[in-house]
C-alpha positions as CSV (number, residue, x, y, z in Angstrom):
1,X,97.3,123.3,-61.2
2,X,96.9,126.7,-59.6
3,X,94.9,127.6,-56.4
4,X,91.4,128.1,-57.6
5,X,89.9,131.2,-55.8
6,X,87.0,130.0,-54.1
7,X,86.2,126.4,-52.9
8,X,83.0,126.0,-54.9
9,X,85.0,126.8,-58.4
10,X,87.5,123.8,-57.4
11,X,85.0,121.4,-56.3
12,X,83.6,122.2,-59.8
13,X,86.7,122.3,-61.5
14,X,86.9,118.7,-60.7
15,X,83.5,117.9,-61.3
16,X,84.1,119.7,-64.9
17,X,86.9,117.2,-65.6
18,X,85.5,114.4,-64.8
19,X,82.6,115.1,-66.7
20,X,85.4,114.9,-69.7
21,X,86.7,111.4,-68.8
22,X,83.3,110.5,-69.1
23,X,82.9,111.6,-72.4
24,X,86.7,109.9,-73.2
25,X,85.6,106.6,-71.9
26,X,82.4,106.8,-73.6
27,X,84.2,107.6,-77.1
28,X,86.9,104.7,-76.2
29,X,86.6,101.9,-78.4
30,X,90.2,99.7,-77.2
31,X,89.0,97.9,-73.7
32,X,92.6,98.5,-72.5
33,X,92.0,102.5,-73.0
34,X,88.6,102.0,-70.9
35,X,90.2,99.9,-68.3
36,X,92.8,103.0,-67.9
37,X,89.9,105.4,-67.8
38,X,87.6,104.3,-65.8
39,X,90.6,103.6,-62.8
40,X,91.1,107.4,-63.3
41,X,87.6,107.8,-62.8
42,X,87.4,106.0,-60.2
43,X,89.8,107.3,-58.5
44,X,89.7,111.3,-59.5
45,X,85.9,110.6,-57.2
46,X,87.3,108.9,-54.7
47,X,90.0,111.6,-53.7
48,X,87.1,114.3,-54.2
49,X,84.2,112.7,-52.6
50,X,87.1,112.6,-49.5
51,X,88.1,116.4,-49.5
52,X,84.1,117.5,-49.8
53,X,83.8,115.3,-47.1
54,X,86.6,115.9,-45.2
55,X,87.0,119.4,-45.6
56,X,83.8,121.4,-47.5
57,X,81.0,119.2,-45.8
58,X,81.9,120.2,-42.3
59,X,82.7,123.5,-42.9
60,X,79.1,124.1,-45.0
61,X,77.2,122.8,-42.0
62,X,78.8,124.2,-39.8
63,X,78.0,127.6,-41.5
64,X,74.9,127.1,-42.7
65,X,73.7,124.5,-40.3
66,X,71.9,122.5,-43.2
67,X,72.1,119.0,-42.2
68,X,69.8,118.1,-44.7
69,X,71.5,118.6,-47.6
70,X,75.0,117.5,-46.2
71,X,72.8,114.1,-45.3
72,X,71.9,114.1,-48.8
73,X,75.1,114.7,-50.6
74,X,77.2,111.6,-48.3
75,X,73.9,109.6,-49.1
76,X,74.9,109.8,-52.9
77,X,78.7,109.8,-52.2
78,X,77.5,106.2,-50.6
79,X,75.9,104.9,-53.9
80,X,78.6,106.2,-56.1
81,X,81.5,104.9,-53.8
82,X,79.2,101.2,-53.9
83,X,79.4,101.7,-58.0
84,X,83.1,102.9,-57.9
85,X,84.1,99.3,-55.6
86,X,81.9,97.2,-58.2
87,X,84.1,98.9,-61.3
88,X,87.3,98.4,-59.4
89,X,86.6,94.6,-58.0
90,X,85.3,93.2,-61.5
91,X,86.2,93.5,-65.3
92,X,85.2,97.2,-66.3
93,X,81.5,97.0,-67.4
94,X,80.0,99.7,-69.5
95,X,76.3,99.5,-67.8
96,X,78.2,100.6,-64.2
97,X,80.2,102.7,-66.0
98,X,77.1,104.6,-66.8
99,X,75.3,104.2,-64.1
100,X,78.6,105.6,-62.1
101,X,78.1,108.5,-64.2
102,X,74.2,109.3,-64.2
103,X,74.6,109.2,-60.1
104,X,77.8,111.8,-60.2
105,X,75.9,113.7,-63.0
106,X,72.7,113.9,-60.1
107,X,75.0,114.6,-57.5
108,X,77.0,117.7,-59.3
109,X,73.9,119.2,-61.0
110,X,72.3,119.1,-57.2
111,X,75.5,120.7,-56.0
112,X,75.7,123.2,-58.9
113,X,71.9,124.2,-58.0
114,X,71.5,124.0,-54.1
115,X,74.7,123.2,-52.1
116,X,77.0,126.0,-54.0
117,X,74.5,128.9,-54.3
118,X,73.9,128.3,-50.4
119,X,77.6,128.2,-49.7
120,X,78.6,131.2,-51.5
121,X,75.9,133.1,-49.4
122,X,76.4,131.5,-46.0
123,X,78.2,133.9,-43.8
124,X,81.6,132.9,-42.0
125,X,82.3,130.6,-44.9
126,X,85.4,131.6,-46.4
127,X,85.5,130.2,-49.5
128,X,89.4,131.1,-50.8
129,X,90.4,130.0,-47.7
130,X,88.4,126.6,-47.8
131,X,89.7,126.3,-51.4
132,X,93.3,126.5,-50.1
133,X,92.6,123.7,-47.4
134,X,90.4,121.6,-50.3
135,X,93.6,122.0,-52.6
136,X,96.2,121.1,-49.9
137,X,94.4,117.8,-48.9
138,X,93.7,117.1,-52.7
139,X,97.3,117.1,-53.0
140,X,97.9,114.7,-50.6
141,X,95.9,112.2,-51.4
142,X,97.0,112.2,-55.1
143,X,100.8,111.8,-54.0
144,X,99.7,108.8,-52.1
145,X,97.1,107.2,-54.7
């Protein structure tokens, strides 16, 4: 996967494909096919709920010095990571399943429409660069998942 320019684009890029294993599990009819996709669900959020907070949370407040919505972004990483350990300790259930995905649905669209917009204005954020540390990281944690 190449280098996406900026860090908001890769965040999104992610967001994007997840969005799409959504949609796959939702069309999956064979409960070994949605066993299979909902673990990559599970655990595509899991690495990038880590890098935004690892890596893009810290650096947006620290640019924008926004607390607020940094609070409320982890507060909904919180309830998705609660859904995420309910999917991955029991038999895969289509009701978390969806719940899981109106919460990340919430949490991109408020992303898309405050959190980016204010990031890509902030000054001393540099976004390639953030994208490069935001891919770096990603990559780790996939080669040890």
């Amino acid at each position: 996967m190449p280098v996406q320019d900026d860090a908001t684009d890769l965040l999104d890029e992610d967001h994007k494909n997840v969005e799409r294993l959504f949609q796959q599990y939702k069309a999956a009819h064979d409960p070994s096919r949605k066993r299979t996709l909902a673990q990559q669900i599970c655990q595509e959020l899991m690495v990038h709920m880590r890098i935004e907070e690892e890596v893009f949370y810290p650096a947006f407040r620290q640019a924008t010095g926004d607390q607020q919505t940094v609070q409320h972004s982890e507060k909904e990483h919180h309830e998705a990571k609660e859904l995420i350990h309910r999917i991955e300790t029991a038999q895969v259930d289509d009701k978390v399943m969806l719940d899981l995905e109106d919460a990340i649905l919430h949490h991109v669209n408020d992303e898309r429409e405050k959190m980016f917009p204010q990031a890509r204005k902030a000054a001393g954020l540099d976004l390639r660069q953030l994208a490069q540390q935001l891919q770096a990281r990603k990559a780790e944690l996939m080669a040890h998942a």
